[in-house]
C-alpha positions as CSV (number, residue, x, y, z in Angstrom):
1,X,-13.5,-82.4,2.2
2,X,-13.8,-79.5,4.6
3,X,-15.4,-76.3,4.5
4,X,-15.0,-73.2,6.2
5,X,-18.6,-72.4,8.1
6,X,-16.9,-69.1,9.8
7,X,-19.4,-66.2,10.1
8,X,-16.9,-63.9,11.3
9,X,-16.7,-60.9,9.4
10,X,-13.9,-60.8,7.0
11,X,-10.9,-58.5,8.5
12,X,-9.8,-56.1,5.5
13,X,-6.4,-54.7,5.9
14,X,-4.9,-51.1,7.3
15,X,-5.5,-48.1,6.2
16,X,-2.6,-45.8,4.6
17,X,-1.1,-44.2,7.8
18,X,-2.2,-40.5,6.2
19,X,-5.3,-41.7,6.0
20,X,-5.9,-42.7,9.5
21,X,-4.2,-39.6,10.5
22,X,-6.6,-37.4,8.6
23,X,-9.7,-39.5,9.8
24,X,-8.4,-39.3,13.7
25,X,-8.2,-35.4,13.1
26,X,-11.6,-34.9,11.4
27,X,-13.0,-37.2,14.5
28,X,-11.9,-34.2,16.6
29,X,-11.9,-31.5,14.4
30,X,-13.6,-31.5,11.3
31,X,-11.5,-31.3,8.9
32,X,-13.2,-33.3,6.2
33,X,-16.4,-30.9,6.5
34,X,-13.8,-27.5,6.4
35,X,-12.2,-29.0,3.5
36,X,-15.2,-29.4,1.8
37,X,-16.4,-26.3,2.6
38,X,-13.2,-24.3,1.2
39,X,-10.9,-26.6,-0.8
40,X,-12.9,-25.6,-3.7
41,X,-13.8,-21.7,-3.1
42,X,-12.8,-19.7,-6.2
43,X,-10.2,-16.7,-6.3
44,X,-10.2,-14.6,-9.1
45,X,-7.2,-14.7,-11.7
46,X,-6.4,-10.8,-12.1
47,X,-2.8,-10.2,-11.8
48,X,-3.6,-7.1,-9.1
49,X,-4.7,-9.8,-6.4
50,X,-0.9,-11.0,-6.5
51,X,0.4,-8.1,-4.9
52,X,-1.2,-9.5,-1.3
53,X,0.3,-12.6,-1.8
54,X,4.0,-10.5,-1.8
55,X,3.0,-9.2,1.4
56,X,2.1,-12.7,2.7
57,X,4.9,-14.2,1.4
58,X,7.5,-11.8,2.5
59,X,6.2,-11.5,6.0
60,X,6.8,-15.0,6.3
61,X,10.3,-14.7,5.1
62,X,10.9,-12.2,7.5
63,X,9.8,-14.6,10.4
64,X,11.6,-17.2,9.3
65,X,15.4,-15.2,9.1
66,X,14.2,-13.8,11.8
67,X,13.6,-16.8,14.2
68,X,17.7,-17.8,12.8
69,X,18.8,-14.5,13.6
70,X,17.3,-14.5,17.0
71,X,20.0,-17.7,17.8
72,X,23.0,-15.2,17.2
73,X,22.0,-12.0,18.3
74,X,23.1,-10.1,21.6
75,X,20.6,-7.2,23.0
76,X,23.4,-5.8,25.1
77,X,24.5,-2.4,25.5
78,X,27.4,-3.5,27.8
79,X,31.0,-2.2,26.6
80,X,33.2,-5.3,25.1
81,X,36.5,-4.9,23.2
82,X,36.1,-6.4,19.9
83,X,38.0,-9.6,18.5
84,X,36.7,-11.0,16.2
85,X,37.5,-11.8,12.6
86,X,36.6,-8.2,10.9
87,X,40.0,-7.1,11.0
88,X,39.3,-3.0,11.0
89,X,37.2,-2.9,14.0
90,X,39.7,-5.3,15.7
91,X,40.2,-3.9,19.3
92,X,37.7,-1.5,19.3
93,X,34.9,-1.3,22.0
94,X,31.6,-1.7,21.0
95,X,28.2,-2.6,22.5
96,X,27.7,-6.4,22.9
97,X,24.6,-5.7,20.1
98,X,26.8,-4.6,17.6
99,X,29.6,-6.8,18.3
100,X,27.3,-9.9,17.4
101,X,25.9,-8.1,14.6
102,X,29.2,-8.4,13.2
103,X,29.7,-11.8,14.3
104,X,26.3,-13.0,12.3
105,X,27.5,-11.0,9.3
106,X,31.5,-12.6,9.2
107,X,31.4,-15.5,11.6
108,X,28.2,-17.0,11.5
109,X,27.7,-19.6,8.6
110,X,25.3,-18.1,6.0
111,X,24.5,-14.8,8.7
112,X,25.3,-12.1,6.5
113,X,23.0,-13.4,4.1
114,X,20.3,-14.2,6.5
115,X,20.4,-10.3,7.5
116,X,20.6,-9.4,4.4
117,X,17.4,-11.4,3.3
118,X,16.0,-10.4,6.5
119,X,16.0,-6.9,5.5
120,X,14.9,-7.0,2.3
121,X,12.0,-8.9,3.2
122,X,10.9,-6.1,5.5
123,X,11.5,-3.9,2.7
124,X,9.6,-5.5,-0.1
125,X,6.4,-6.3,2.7
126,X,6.0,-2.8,3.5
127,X,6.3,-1.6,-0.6
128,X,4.0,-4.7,-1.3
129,X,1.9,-3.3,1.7
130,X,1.9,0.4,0.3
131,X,1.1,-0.5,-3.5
132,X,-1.5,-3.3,-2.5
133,X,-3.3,-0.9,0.3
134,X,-3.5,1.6,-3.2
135,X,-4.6,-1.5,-5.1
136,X,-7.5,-1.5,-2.5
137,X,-8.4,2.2,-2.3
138,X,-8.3,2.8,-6.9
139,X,-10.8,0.0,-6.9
140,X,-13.3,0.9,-3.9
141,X,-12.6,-2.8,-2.8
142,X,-12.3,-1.2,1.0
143,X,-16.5,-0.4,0.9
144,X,-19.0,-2.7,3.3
145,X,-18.7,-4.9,4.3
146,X,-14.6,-4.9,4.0
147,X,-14.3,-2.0,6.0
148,X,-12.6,-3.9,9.3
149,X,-10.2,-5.7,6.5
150,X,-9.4,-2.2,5.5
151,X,-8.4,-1.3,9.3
152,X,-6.9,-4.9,9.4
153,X,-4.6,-3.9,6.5
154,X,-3.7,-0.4,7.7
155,X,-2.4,-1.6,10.9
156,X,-0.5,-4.0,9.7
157,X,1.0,-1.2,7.3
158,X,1.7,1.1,10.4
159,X,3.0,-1.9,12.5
160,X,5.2,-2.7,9.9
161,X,6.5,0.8,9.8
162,X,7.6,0.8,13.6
163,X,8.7,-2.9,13.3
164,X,11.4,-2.1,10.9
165,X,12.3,0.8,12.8
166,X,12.9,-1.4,15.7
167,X,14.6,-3.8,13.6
168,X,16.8,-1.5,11.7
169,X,18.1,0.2,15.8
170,X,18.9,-3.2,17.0
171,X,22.7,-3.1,15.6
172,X,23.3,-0.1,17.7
173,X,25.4,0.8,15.2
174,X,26.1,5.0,13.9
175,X,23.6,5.4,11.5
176,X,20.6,2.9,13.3
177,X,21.9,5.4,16.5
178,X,21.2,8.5,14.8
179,X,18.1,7.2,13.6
180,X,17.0,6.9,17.6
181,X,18.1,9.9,18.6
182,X,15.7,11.0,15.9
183,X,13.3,8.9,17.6
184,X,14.0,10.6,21.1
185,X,14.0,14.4,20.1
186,X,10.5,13.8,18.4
187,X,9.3,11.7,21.7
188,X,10.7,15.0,23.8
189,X,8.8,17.1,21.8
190,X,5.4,16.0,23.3
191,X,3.7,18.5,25.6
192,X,3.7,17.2,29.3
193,X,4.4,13.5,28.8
194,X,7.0,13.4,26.5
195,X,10.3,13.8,28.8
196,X,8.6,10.8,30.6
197,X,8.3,9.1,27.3
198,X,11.6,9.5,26.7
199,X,13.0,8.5,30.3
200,X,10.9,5.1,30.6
201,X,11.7,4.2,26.9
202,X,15.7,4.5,27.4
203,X,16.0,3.7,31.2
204,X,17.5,6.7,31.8
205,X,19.4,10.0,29.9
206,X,19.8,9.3,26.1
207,X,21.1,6.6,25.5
208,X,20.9,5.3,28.0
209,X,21.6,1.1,28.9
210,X,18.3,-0.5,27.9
211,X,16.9,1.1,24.6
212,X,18.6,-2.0,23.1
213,X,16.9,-4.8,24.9
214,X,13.8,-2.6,24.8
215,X,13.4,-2.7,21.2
216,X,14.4,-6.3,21.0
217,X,11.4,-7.3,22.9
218,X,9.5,-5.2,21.0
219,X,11.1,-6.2,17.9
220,X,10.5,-10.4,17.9
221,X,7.6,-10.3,21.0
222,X,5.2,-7.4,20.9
223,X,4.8,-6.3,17.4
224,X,5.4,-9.8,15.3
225,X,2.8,-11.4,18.0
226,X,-0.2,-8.1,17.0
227,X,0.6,-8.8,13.2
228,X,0.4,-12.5,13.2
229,X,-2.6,-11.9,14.5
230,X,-4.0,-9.3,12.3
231,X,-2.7,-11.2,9.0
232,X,-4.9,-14.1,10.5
233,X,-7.7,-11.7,11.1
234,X,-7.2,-10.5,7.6
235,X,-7.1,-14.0,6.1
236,X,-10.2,-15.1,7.3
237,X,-12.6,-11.6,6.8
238,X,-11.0,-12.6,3.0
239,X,-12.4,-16.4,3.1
240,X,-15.5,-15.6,4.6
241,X,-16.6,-12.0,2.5
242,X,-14.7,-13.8,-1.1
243,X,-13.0,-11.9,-3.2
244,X,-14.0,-8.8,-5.0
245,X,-13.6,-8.8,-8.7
246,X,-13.8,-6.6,-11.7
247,X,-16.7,-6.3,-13.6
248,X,-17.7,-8.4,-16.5
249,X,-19.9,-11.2,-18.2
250,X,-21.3,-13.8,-15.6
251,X,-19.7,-11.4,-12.5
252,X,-22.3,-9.9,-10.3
253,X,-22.3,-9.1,-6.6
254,X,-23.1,-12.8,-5.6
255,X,-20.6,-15.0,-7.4
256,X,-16.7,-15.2,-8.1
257,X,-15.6,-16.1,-11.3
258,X,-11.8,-17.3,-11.6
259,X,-10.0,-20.8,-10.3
260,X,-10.3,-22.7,-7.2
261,X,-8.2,-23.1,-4.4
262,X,-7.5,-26.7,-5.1
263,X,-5.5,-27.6,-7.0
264,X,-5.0,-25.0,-9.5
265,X,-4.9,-21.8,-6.6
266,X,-2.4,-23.7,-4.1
267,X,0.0,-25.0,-7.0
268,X,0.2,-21.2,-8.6
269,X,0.5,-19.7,-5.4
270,X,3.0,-22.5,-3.9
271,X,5.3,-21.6,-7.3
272,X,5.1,-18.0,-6.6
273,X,5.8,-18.2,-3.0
274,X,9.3,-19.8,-4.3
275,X,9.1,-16.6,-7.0
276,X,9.0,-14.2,-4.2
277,X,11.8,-15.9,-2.3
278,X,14.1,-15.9,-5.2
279,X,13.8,-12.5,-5.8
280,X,14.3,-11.1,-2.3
281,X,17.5,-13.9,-2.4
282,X,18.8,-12.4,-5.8
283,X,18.5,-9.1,-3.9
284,X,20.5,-10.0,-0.8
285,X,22.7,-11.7,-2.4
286,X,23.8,-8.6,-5.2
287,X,22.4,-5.8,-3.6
288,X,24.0,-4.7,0.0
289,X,21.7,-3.3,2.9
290,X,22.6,-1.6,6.0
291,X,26.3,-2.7,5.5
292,X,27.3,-1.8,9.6
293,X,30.8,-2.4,9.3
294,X,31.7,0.3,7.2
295,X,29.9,2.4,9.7
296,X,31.4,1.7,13.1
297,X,29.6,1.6,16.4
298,X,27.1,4.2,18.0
299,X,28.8,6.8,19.7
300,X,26.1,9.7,20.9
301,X,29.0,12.5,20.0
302,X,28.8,11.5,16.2
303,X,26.3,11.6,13.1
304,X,26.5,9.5,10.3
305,X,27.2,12.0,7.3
306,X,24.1,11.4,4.8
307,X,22.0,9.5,7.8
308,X,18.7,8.2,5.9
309,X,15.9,6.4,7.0
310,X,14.5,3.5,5.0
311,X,12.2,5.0,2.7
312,X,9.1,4.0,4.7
313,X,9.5,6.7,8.0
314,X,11.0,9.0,5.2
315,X,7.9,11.1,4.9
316,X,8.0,11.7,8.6
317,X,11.4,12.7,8.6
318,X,10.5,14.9,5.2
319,X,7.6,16.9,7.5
320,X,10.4,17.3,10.4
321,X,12.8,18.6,7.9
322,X,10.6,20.9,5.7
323,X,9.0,22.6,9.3
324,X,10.1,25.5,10.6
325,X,12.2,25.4,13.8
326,X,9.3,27.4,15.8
327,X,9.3,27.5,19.6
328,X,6.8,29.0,21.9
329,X,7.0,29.3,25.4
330,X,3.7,28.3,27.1
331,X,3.4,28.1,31.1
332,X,6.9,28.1,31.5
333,X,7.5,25.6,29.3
334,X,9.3,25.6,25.4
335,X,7.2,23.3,22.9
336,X,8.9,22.6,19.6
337,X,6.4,23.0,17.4
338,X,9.2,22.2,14.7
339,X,8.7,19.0,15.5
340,X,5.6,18.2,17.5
341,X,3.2,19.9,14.6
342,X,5.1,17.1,11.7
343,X,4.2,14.1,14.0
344,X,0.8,15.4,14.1
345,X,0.3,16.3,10.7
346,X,2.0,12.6,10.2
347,X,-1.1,11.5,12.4
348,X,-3.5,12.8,11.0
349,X,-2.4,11.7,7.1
350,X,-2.6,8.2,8.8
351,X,-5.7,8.7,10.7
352,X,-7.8,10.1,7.3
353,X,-6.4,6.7,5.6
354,X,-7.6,4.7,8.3
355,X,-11.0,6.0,8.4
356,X,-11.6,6.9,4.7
357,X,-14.0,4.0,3.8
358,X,-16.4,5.5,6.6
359,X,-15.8,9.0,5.5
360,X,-16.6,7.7,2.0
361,X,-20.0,5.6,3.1
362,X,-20.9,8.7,5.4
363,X,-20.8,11.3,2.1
364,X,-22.2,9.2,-0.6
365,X,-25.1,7.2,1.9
366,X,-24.1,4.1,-0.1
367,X,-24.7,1.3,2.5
368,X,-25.1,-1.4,0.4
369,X,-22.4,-4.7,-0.1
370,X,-20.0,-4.3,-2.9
371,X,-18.3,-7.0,-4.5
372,X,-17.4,-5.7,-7.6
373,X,-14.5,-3.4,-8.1
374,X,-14.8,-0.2,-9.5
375,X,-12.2,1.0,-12.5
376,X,-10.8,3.7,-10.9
377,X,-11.1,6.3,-13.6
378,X,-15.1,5.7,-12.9
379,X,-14.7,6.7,-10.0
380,X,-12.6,10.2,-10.5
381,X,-13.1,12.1,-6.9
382,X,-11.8,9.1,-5.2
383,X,-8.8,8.8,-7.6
384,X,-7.9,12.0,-7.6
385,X,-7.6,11.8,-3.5
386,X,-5.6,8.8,-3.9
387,X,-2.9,10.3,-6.5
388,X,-2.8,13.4,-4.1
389,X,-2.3,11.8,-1.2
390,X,0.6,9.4,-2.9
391,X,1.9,13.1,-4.5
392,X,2.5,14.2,-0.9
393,X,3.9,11.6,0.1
394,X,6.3,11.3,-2.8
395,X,6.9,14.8,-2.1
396,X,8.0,14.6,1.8
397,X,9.8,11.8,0.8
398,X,12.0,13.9,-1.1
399,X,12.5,15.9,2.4
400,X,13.6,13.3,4.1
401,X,16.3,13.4,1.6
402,X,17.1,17.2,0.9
403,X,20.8,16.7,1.6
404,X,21.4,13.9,-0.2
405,X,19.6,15.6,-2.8
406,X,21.3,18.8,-2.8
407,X,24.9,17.0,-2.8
408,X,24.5,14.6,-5.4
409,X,22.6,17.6,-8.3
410,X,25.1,20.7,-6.4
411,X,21.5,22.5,-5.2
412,X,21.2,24.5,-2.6
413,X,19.6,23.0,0.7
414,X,17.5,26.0,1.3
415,X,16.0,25.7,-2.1
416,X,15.1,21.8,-1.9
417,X,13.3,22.8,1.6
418,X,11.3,25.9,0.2
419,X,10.5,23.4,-2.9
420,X,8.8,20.7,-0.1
421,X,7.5,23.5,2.0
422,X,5.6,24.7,-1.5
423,X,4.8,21.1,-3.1
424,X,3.5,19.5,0.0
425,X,0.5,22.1,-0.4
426,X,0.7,22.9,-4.4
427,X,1.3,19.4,-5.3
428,X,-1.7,17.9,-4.0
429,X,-3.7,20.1,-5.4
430,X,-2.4,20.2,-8.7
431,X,-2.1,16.6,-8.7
432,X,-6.1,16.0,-7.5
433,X,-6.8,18.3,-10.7
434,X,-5.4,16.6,-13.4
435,X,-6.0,13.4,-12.2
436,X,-9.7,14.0,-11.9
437,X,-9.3,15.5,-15.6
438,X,-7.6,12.8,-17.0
439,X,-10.5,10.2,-15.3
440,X,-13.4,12.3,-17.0
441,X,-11.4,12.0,-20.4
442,X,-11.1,8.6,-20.2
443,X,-14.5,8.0,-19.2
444,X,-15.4,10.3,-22.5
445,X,-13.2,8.1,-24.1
446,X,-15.0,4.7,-23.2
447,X,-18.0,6.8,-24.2
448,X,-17.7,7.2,-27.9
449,X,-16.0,3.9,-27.9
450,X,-19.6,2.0,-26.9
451,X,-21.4,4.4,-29.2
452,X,-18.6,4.5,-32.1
453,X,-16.7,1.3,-31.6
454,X,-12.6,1.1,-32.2
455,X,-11.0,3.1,-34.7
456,X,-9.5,0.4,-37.2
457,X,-7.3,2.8,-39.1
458,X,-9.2,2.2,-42.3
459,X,-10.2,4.6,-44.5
460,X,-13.2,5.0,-46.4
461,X,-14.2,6.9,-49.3
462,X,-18.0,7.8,-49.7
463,X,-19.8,8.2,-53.0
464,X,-20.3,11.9,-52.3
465,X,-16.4,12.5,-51.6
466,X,-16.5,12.4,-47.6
467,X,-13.5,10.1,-46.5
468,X,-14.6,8.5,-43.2
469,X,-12.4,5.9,-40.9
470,X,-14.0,2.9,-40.5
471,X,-14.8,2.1,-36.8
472,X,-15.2,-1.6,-35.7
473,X,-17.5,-2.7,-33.5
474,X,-16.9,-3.5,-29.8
475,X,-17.4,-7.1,-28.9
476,X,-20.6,-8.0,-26.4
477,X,-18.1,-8.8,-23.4
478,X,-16.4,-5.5,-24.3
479,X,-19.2,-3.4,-24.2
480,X,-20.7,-4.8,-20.5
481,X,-17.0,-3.8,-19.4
482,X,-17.4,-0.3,-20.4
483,X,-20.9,0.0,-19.4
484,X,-21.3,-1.9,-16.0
485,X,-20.4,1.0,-13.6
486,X,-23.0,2.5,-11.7
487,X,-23.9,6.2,-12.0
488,X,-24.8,7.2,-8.3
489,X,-26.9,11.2,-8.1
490,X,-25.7,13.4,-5.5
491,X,-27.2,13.4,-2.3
492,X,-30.0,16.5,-1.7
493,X,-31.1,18.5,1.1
494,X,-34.4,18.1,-0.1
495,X,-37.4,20.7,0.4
496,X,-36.6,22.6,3.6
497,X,-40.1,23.9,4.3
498,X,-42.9,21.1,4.7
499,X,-46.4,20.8,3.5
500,X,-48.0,22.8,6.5
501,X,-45.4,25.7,5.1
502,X,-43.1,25.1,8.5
503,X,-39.3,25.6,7.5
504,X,-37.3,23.1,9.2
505,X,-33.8,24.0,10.1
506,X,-30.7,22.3,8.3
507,X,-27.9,21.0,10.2
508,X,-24.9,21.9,9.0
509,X,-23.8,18.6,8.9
510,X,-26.6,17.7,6.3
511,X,-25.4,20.8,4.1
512,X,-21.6,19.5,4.4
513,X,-22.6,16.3,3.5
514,X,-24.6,17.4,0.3
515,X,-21.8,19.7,-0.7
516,X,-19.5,16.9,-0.6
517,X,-21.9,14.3,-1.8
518,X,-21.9,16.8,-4.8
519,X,-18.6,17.0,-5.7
520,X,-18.5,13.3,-5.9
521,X,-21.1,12.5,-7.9
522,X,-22.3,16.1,-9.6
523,X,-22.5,16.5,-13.1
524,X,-18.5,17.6,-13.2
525,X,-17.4,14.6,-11.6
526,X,-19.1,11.8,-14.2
527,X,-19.9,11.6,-17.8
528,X,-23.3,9.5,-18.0
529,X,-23.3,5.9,-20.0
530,X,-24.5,6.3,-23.0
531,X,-27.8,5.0,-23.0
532,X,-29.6,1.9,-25.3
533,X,-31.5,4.5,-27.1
534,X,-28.4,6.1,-28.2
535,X,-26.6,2.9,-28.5
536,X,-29.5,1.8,-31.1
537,X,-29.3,4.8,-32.9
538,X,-25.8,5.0,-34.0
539,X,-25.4,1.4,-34.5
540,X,-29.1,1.3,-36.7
541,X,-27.0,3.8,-39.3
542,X,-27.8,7.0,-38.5
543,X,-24.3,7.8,-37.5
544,X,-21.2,7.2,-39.0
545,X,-19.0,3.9,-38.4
């Protein structure tokens, strides 16, 4: 009988091939330790954070139409003689762009839908875009240190803008053609520079043989490449500040409170991602966009009757179309201020949005991290900006449409003008009123709610005859809810004379500031929190319930 004396180590067998791929990786870069680190960080569950996640989602789905649509599509503005299978424009000559627009849309297998999905997608990210951005700004989730993320998310918004623009000219079709001459009488408008705008953009007299190619490369190249980039950017400021959240029991300013990222996060947001691509789908497929075959090709001695522009360079168009045609004549030169004073004024609505969260910190001297959202009636000045701001927007939007609107309700042009030229200035203002009145009542409201509770609808007789309604008590997680906000005072010149009696002079930056400061947090701005000691009070019986 033999025995093996063998002190060789026992060989086990191989490892699962994903598992030798993962260890090779972290050997090189990590990965186990970044897993650890973030596999597990929390997001919160409130329904509002979703609306990101459309703009993520759908700027994906516009890369990846995009990168199919790229295989098929012609930036040409040579003259052809069409033959394909769209029997009306049979024998008509046509740029080389527009001809194989057609031939995605009717030759192509699954093209037309691919467009179609393609510019919904770019639709639905820049609404997503809009309505998260105002997600941001209601709930003060843009203050330090999210301030860059702010900017992040603004360009992207203003990218997206000019992307679509580029994207919807490509097909060099009539109404995408009198979109860009659009385009070039606003570039020409420029003082100085902007014939030579207008000359290096087009290669030449409008329209030249290049805009085409121009915006294709600027199109799938230039702009996607500075987005990718700033969604990135974006995506890791929110990893590395977390999430904000809305105030409640067990939130503070140095925890998140919600579901981690695996596996519960990544299998919600994995079904929604599918969610989000249905929908845009169901939309392509039922709902037709930028239908270029009914319109014919771009010729520059026609305008599409009823020429729109997608909803999101409407307000541009609206300022354009609701300004006077002035023209001065300066040095020998004619500027159109009917057109150069709307892109500034569009500038300048842009630039305030970008750089509100600095305005903001520089008025109120609040420097400090915030992680916790406010409710945005607690916060009514803000609010009221926000409404206004949307109001004029709405309300340019509905000048970028005056003849469609005064066709469809039999109005007359000129009214629909004067009622933009009015609204863009009275509708603002009205708006920032009764918004900021409505926030103070419902701040009064979640007043006498802590102190009174919720009316139950029961009534009450009392010995002495008085009929009361019962009021029920809030709940403990209710009442931290209505009570967490903070109540910031004004800022205050302070004493302008010193102790030696020496008056020192006020900038009037520092009296600005105060003024402003004041009409954020002044006594007409906020109701104060009803304290403990009344809390106690009412609730010890010396009030009614």
């Amino acid at each position: 009988m033999s025995t093996n004396t063998s002190t060789q180590p026992r060989s086990r067998g191989k490892a699962p091939a994903g598992e030798r791929v993962a260890d090779w990786a972290d050997g090189r870069l990590g990965i186990y330790s970044l897993a650890k680190a973030n596999m597990r960080k929390i997001f919160p569950d409130h329904w509002s954070f979703m609306l990101g996640e459309i703009c993520l989602y759908s700027f994906l789905i516009i890369i990846l139409t995009g990168v199919y649509l790229t295989l098929f599509f012609h930036p040409s503005m040579n003259e052809v003689e069409y033959h394909g299978s769209y029997v009306p424009m049979q024998g008509q000559l046509m740029s080389e762009a527009y001809a194989s627009t057609l031939r995605i849309s009717f030759d192509v297998r699954g093209g037309l839908l691919i467009r179609q999905i393609h510019h919904w997608a770019a639709v639905v990210f820049l609404a997503g875009m809009f309505v998260h951005m105002m997600r941001v700004f209601f709930t003060g989730a843009f203050r330090k240190p999210r301030e860059i993320n702010w900017l992040f998310g603004f360009l992207l918004f203003v990218l997206g803008m000019f992307t679509g623009f580029t994207g919807y000219s490509l097909p060099d079709d009539l109404l995408s053609g009198t979109g860009v001459r659009f385009t070039q009488g606003a570039i020409l408008s420029v003082p100085i520079v902007g014939t030579y705008l207008s000359m290096f953009l087009f290669g030449g007299e409008f329209p030249g043989t290049d805009f085409v190619a121009r915006f294709y490369s600027i199109h799938i190249l230039l702009l996607p490449g500075i987005m990718l980039g700033l969604v990135v950017g974006h995506l890791i400021l929110v990893f590395y500040h977390k999430h904000t959240q809305f105030a409640g029991p067990g939130r503070n300013n140095k925890n998140v409170v919600g579901m981690p990222l695996l596996p519960v996060y990544m299998a919600k947001a994995g079904g929604f991602f599918f969610l989000v691509f249905g929908f845009i789908a169901l939309l392509a497929g039922i709902a037709s966009i930028n239908p270029i075959w009914n319109l014919g090709p771009y010729r520059p001695d026609m305008v599409s009757t009823g020429a729109q522009p997608d909803w999101y360079m409407g307000f541009a168009e609206g300022l354009v179309r609701a300004m006077p045609g002035w023209e001065i004549n300066f040095w020998g030169h004619t500027l159109v201020l009917g057109v150069f004073v709307p892109l500034v004024l569009f500038g300048l609505f842009l630039g305030v949005i970008a750089l509100y969260p600095f305005i903001e910190s520089w008025i109120t001297g609040d420097k400090r991290e915030h992680h916790i959202l406010d409710r945005p009636r607690n916060a009514p000045t803000r609010t009221a900006f926000g409404v206004a701001w949307v109001t004029g927007y709405m309300i340019m939007l509905i000048g970028g449409g005056n003849d469609i609107i005064a066709t469809h309700f039999n109005l007359s042009i000129n009214a629909v003008t004067w009622f933009v030229r009015i609204g863009f200035f009275a509708g603002p203002v009205i708006a920032f009123i009764v918004t900021k009145r409505i926030c103070l009542g419902l701040q009064r409201r979640d007043r006498d709610k802590v102190l009174h509770g919720r009316e139950s609808g029961i009534i009450k007789r009392l010995p002495h005859g008085e009929f009361i309604e019962v009021h029920e008590p809030l709940s403990q997680e209710a009442l931290y809810t209505l009570t967490a906000h903070e109540q910031y005072k004004p800022l205050e010149i302070g004493p302008t004379v010193d102790e030696h009696g020496v008056e020192r002079k006020v900038k009037g930056t520092e009296k600005l500031r105060a003024k402003l400061s004041k009409a954020y947090y002044g006594e007409e701005s906020q109701i104060p929190k009803p304290t403990v000691e009344e809390y106690n009070e009412i609730t010890s019986g010396h009030g009614h319930h």
